[in-house]
Structures are given as C-alpha cells and as structure tokens.
N, CA, C and O atoms as a GROMACS GRO file, in nm:
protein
  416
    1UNK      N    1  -3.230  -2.661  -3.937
    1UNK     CA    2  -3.137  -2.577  -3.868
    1UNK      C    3  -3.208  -2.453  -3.813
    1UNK      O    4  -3.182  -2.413  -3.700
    2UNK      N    5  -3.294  -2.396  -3.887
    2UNK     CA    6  -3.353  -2.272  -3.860
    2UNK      C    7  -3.426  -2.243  -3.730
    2UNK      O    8  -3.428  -2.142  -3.659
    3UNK      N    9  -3.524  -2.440  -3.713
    3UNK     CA   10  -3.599  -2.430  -3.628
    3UNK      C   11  -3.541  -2.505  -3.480
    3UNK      O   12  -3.620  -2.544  -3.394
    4UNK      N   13  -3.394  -2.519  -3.466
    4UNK     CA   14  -3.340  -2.550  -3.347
    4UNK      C   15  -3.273  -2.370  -3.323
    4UNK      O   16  -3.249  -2.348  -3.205
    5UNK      N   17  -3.254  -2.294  -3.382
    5UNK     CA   18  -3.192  -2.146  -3.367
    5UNK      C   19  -3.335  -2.122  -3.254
    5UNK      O   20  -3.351  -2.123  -3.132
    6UNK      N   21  -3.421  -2.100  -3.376
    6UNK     CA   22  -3.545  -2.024  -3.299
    6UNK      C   23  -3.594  -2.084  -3.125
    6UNK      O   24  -3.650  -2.026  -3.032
    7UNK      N   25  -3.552  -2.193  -3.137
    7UNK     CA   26  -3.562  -2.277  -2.957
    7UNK      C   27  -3.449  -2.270  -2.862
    7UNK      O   28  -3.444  -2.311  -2.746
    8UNK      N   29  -3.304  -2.175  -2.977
    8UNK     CA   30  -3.201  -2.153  -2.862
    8UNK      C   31  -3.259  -1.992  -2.863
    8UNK      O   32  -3.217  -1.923  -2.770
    9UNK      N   33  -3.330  -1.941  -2.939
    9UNK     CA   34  -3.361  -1.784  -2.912
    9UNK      C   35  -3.484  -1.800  -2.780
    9UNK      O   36  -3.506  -1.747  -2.671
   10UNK      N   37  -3.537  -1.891  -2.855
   10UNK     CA   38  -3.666  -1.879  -2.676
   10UNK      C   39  -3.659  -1.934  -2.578
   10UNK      O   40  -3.754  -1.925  -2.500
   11UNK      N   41  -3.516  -2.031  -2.535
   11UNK     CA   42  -3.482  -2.038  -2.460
   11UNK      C   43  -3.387  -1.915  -2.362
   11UNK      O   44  -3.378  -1.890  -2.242
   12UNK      N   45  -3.339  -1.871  -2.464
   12UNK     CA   46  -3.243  -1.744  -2.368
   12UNK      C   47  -3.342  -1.662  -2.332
   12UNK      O   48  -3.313  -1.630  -2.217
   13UNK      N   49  -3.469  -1.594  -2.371
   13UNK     CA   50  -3.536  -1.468  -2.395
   13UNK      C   51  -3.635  -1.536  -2.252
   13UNK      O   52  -3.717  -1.456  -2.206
   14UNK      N   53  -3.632  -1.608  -2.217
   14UNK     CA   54  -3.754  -1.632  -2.121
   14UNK      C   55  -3.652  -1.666  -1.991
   14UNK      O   56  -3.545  -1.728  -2.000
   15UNK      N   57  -3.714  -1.608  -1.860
   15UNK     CA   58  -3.712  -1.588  -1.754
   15UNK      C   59  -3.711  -1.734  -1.659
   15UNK      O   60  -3.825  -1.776  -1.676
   16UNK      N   61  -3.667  -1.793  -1.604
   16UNK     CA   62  -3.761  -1.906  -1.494
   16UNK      C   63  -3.663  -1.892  -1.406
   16UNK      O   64  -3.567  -1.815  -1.406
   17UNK      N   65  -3.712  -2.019  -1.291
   17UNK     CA   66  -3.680  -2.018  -1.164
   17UNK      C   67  -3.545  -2.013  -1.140
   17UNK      O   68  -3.506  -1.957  -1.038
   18UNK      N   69  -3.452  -2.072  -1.236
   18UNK     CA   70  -3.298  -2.055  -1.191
   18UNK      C   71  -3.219  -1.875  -1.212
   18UNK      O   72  -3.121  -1.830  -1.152
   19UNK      N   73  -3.314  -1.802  -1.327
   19UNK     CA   74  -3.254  -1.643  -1.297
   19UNK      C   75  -3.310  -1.632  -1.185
   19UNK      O   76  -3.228  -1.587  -1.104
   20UNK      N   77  -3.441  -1.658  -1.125
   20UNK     CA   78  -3.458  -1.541  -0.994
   20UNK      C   79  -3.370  -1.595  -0.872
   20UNK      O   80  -3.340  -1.531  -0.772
   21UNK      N   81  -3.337  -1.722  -0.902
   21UNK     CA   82  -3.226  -1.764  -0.780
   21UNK      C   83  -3.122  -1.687  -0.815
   21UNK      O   84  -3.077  -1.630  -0.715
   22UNK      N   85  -3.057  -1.657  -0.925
   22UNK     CA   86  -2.923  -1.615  -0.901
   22UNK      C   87  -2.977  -1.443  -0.872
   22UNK      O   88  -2.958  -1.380  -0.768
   23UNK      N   89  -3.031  -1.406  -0.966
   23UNK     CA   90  -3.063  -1.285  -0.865
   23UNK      C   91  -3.116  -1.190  -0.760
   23UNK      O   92  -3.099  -1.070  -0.737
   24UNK      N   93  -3.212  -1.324  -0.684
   24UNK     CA   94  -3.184  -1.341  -0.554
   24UNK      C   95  -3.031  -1.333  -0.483
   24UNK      O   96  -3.000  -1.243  -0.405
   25UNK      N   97  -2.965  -1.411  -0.511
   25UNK     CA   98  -2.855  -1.430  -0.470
   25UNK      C   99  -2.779  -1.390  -0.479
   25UNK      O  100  -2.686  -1.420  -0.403
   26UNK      N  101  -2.760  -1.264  -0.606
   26UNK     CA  102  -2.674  -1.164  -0.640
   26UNK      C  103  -2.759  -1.023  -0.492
   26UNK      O  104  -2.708  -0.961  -0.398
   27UNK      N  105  -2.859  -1.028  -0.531
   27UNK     CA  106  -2.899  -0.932  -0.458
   27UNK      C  107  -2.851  -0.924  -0.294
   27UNK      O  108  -2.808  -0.825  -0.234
   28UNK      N  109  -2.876  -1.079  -0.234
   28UNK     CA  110  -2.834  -1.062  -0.099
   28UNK      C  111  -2.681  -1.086  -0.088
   28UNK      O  112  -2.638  -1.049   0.021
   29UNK      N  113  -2.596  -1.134  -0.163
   29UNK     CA  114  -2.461  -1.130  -0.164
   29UNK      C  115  -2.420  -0.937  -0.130
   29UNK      O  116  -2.340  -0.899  -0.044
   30UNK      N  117  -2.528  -0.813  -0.253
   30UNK     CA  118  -2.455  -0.691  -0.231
   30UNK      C  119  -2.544  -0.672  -0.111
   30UNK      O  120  -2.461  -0.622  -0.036
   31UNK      N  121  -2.617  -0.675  -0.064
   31UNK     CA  122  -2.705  -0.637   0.036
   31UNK      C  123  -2.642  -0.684   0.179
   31UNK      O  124  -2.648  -0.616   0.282
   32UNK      N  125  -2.585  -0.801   0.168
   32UNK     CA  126  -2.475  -0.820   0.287
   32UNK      C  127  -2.351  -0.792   0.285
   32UNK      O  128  -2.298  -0.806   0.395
   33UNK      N  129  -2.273  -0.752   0.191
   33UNK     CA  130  -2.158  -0.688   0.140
   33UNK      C  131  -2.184  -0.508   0.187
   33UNK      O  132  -2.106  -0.437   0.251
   34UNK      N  133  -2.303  -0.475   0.135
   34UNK     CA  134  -2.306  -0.331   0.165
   34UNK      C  135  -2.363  -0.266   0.364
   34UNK      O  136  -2.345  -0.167   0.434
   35UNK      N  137  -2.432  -0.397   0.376
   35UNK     CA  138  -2.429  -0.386   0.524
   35UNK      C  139  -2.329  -0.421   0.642
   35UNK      O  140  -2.341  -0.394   0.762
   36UNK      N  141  -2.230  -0.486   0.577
   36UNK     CA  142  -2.089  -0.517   0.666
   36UNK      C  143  -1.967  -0.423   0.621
   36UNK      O  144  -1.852  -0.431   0.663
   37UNK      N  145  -2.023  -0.324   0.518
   37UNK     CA  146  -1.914  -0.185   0.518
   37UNK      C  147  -1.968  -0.052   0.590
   37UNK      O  148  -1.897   0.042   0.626
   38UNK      N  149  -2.126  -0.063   0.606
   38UNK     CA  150  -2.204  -0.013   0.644
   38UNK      C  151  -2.168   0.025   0.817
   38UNK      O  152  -2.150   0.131   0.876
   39UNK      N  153  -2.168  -0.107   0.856
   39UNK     CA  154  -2.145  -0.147   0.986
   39UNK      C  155  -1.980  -0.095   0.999
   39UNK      O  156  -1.962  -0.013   1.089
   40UNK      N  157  -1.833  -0.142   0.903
   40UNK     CA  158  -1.747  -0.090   0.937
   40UNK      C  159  -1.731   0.038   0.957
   40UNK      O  160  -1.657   0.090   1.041
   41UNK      N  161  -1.817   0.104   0.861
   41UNK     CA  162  -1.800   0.289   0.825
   41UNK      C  163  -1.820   0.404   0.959
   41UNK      O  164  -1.761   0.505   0.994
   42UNK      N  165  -1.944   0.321   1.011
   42UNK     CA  166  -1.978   0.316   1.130
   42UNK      C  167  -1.894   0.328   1.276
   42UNK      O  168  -1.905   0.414   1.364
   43UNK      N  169  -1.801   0.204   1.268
   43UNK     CA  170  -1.762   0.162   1.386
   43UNK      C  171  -1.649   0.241   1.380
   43UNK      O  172  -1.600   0.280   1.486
   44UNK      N  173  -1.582   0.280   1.238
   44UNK     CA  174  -1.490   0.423   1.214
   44UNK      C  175  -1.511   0.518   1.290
   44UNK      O  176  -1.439   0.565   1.377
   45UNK      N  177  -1.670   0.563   1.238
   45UNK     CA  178  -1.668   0.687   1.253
   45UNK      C  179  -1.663   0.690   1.408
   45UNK      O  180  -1.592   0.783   1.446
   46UNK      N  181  -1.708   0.628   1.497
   46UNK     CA  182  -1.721   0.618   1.658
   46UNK      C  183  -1.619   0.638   1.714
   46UNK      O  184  -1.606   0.721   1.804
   47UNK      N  185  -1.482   0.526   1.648
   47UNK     CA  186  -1.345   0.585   1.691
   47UNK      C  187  -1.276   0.699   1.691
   47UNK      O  188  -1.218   0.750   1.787
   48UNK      N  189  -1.283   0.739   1.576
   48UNK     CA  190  -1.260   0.880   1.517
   48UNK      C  191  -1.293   1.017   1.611
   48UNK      O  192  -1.232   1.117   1.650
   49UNK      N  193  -1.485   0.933   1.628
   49UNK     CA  194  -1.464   1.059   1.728
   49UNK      C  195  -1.450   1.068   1.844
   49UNK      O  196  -1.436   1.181   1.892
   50UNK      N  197  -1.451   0.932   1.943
   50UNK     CA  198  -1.394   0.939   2.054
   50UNK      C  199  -1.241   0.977   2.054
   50UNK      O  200  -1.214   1.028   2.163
   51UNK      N  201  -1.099   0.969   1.948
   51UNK     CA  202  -1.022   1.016   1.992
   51UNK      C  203  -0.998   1.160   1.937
   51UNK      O  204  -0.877   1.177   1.925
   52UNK      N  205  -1.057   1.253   1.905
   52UNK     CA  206  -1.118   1.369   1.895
   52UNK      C  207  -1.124   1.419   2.005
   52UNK      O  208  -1.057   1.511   2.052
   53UNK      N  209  -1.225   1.343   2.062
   53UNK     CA  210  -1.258   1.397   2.222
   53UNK      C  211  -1.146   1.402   2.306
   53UNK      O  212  -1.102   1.504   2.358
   54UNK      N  213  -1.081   1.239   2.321
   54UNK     CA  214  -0.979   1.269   2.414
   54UNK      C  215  -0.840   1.311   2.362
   54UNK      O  216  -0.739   1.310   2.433
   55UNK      N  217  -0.842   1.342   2.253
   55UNK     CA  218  -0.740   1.501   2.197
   55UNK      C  219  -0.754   1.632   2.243
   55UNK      O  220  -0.676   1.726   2.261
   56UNK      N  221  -0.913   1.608   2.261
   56UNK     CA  222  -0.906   1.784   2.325
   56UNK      C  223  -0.925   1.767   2.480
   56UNK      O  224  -0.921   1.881   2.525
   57UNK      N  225  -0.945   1.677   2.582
   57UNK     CA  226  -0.927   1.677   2.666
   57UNK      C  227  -0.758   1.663   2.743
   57UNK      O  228  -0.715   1.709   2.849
   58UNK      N  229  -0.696   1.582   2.640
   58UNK     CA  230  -0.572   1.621   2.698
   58UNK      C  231  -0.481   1.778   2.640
   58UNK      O  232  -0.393   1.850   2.689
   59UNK      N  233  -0.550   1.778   2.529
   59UNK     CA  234  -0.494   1.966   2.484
   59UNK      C  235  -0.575   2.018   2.591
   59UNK      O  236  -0.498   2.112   2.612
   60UNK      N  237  -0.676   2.037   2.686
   60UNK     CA  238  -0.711   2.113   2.746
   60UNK      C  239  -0.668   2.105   2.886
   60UNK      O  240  -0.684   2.193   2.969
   61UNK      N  241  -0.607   1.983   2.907
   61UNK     CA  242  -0.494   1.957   3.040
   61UNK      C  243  -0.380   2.007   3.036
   61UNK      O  244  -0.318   2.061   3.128
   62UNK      N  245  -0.332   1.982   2.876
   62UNK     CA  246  -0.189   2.042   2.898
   62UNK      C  247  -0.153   2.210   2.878
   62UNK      O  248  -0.040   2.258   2.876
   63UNK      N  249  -0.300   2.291   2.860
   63UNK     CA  250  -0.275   2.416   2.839
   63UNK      C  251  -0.342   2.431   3.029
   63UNK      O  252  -0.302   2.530   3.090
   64UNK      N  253  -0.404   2.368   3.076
   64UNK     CA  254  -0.412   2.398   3.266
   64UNK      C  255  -0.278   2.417   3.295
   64UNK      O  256  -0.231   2.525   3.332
   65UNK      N  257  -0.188   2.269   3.274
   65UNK     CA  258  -0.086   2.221   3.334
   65UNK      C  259   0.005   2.356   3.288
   65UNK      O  260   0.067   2.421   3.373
   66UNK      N  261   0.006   2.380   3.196
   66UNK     CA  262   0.089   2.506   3.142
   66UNK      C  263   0.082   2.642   3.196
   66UNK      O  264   0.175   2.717   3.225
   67UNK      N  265  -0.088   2.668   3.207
   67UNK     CA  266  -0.105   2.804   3.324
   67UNK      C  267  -0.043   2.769   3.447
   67UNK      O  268   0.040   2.846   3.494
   68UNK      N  269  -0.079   2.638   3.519
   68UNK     CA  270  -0.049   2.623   3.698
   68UNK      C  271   0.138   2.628   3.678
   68UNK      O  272   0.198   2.656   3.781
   69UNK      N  273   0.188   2.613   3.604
   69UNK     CA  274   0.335   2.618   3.622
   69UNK      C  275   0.378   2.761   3.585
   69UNK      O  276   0.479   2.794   3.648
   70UNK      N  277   0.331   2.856   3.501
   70UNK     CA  278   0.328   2.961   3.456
   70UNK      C  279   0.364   3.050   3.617
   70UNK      O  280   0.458   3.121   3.654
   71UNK      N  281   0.236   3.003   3.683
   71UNK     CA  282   0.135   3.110   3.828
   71UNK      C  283   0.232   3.032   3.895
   71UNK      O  284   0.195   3.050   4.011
   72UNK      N  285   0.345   2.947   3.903
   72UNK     CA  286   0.371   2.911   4.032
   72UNK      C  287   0.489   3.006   4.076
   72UNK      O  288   0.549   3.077   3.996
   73UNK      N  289   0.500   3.003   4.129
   73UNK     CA  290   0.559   3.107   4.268
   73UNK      C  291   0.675   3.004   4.268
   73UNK      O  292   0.663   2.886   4.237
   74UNK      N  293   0.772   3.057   4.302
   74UNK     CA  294   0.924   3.027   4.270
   74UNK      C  295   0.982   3.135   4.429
   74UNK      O  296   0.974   3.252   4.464
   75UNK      N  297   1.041   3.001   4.487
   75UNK     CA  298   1.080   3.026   4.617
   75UNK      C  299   1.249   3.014   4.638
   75UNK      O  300   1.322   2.930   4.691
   76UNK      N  301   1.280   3.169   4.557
   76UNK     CA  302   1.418   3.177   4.579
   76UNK      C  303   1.482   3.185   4.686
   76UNK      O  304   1.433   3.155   4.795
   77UNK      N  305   1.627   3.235   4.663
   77UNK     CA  306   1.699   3.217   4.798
   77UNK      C  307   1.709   3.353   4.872
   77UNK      O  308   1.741   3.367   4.990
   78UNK      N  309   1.677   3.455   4.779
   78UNK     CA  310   1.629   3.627   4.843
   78UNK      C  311   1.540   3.630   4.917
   78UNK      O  312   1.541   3.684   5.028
   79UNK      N  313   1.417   3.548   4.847
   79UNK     CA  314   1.284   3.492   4.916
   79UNK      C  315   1.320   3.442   5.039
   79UNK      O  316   1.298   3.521   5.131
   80UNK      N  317   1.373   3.326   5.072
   80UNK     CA  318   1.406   3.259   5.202
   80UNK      C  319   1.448   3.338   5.280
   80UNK      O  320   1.400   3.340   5.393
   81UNK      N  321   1.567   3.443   5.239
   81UNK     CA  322   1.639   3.499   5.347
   81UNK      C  323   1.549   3.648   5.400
   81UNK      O  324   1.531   3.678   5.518
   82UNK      N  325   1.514   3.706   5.314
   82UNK     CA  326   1.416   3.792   5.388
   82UNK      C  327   1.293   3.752   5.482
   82UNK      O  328   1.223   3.835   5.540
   83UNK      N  329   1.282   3.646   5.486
   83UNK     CA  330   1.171   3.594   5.520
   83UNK      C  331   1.255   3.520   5.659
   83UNK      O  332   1.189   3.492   5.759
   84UNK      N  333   1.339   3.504   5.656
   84UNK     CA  334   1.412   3.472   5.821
   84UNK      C  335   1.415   3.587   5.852
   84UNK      O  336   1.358   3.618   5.957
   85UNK      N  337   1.462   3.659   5.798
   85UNK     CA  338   1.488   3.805   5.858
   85UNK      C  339   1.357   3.884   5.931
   85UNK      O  340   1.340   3.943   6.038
   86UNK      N  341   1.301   3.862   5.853
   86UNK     CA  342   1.125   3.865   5.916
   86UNK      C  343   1.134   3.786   6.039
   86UNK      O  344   1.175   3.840   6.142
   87UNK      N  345   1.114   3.715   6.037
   87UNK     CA  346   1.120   3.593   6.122
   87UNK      C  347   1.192   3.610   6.251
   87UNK      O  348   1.155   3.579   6.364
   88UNK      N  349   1.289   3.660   6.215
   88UNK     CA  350   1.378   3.687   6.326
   88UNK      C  351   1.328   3.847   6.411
   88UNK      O  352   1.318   3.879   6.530
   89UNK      N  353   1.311   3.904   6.306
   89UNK     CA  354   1.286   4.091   6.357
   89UNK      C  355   1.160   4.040   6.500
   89UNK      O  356   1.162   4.059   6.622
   90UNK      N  357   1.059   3.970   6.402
   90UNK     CA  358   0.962   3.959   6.486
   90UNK      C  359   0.970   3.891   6.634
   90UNK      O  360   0.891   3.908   6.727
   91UNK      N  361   1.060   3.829   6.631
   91UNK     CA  362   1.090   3.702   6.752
   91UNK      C  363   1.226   3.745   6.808
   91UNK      O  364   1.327   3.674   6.797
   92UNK      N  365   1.225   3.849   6.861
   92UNK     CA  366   1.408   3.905   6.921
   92UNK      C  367   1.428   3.825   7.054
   92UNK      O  368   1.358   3.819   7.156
   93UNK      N  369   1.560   3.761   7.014
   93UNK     CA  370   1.606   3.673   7.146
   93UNK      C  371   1.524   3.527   7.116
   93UNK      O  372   1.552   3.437   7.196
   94UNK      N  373   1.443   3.500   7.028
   94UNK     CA  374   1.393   3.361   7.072
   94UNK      C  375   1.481   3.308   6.936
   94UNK      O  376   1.532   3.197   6.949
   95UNK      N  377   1.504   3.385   6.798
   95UNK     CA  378   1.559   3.288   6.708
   95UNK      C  379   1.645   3.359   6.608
   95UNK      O  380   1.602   3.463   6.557
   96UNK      N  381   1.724   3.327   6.587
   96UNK     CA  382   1.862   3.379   6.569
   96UNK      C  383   1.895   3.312   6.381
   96UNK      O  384   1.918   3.198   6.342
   97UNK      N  385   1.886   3.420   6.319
   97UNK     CA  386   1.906   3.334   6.148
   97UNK      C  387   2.071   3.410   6.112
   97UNK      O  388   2.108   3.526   6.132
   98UNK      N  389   2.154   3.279   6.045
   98UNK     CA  390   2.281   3.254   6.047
   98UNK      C  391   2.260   3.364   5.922
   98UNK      O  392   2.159   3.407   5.866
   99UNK      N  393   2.403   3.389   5.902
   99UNK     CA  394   2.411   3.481   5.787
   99UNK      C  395   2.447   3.375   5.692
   99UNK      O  396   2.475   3.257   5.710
  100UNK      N  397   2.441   3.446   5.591
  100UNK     CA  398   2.425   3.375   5.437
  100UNK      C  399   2.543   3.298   5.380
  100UNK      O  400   2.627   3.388   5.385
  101UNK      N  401   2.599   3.208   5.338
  101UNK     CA  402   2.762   3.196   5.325
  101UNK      C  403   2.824   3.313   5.170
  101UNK      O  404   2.744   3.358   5.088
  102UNK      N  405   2.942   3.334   5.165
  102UNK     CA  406   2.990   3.424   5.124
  102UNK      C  407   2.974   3.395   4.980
  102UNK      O  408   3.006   3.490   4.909
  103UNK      N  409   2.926   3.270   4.906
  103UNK     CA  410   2.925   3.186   4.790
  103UNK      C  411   2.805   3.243   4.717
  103UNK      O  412   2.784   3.235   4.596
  104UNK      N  413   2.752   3.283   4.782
  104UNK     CA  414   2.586   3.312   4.752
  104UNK      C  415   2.560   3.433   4.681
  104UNK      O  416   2.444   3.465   4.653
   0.00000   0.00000   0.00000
C-alpha cells in the first residue's frame, strides 16, 4: 500500500507535457479575453469622446443662435410708419402714405 501512495505522490508533484498545454491554454484564453475588453474599452472611449465634441459644438451653436436672435432688430409698426413718413417727407407729390387705421 505504502509503495502505490508514494507513485500517486510522484505522479502529482511532477510537471509534463499535458500541464504546459493547459497552461498554455489558460494563458491565451486570458490573453484573448483581456485583449477583446481591451479593444472594447477602447472603442468606448472614442465614442465618448466624439459625442463630447459634438455636445459642445452644438452648445456652441445654440448660444450663436441665442446671441443672433437676442441682436435682431424687430421691425415694429412705429418703425414702419415713421419710416413712410420719411419716405414720404422726402418724395413730396411723388408718394402719398395712407394714415394708420384707428385700431392701431
């Protein structure tokens, strides 16, 4: 009995060709596991920061769009009518501006 123990002890304790296959094979299993999260982490981060970018390109449109409406000039109806009146002072006898209706 003693001397089948001692041949399951030197069988486990020694090394051969079927461990370095499996850990070969353990090795490139994490080694391709860690290079296809590698690669996802990656293709994250690219998205991430392209819409970054076009976050601040449209925050930087919609604060333009916000000044040009701010600056725009607003063409009331005081506006219009002085501006015939002009119109008219300058041009006597060629153009004649109606008066305003009484609603106004």
């Amino acid at each position: 009995m003693n001397g089948t123990a001692n041949d399951i002890q030197r069988r486990s304790a020694t090394i051969n060709t079927n461990t370095y296959v499996s850990l070969g094979l353990l090795v490139t299993l994490l080694g391709g596991f860690w290079a296809i999260l590698n690669t996802i982490y990656g293709a994250r981060s690219e998205i991430i920061n392209k819409q970054d970018k076009v976050e601040l390109k449209l925050e930087s449109l919609t604060t333009r769009m916000d000044k040009l409406d701010a600056q725009h000039e607003t063409w009331s109806f005081q506006d219009q009518f002085k501006w015939s009146v002009h119109l008219q002072r300058d041009n006597v006898g060629k153009i004649t501006v109606p008066e305003p209706e009484s609603g106004r």
